[in-house]
C-alpha positions as CSV (number, residue, x, y, z in Angstrom):
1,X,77.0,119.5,68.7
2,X,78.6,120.8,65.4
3,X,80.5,118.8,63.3
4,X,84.1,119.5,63.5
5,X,86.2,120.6,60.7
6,X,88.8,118.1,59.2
7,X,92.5,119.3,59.8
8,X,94.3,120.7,57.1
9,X,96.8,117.6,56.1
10,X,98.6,119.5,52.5
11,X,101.4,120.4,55.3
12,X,102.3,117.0,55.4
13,X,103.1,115.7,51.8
14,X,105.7,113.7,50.8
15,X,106.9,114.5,47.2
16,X,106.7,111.2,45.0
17,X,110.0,109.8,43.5
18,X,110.9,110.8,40.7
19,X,109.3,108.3,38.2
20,X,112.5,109.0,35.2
21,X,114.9,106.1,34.3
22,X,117.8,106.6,36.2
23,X,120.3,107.9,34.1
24,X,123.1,105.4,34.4
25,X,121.3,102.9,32.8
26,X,124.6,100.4,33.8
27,X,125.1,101.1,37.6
28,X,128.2,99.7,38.9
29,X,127.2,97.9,41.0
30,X,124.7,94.9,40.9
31,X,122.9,93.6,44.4
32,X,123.6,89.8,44.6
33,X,122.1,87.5,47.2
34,X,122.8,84.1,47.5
35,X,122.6,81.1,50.4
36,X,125.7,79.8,52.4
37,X,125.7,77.0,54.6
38,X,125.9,78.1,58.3
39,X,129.6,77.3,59.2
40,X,130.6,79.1,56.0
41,X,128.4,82.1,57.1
42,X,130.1,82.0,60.9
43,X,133.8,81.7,59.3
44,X,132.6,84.9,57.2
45,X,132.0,86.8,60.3
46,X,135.1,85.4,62.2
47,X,137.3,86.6,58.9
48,X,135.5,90.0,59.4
49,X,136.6,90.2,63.2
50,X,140.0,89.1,62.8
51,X,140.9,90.9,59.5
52,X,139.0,94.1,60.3
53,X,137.3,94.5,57.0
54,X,133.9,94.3,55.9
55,X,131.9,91.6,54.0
56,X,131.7,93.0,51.2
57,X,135.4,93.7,50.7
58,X,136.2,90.1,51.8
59,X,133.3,88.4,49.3
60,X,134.8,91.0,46.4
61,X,138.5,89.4,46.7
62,X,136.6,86.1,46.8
63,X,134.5,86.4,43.3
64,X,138.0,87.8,42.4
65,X,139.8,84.6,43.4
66,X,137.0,82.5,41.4
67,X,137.3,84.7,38.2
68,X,141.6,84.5,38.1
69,X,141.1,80.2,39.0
70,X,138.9,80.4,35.7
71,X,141.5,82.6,33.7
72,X,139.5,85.8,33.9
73,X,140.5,89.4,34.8
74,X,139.6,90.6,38.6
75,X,137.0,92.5,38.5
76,X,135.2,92.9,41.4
């Protein structure tokens, strides 16, 4: 029995990324991750529910509440 011929796979590449610095070298934005006890993390989602915006809006007037308590400009 012949040997069969391997499929032709070049149809399938994926380009690479692009391996240049990005050119904002100062994003606006900065992924944070941090640990909450659980109640605080269920109030989080019933604040969500009843105000009808999104973590991340409700955790940005947070860190904004934080910086104007220590006399700083709100930022976030």
């Amino acid at each position: 029995m012949p040997k069969s011929k391997m499929p032709d796979l070049t149809q399938f590449k994926v380009p690479r990324p692009s391996t240049a610095p990005p050119s904002d070298p100062d994003p606006p934005y900065k992924l944070k991750a941090f640990r909450v006890r659980t109640a605080a993390s269920k109030q989080l989602a019933m604040l969500k529910v009843t105000t009808g915006r999104n973590q991340q809006d409700l955790l940005a007037d947070a860190l904004n509440l934080l910086f104007e308590h220590h006399g700083l400009p709100p930022v976030a």
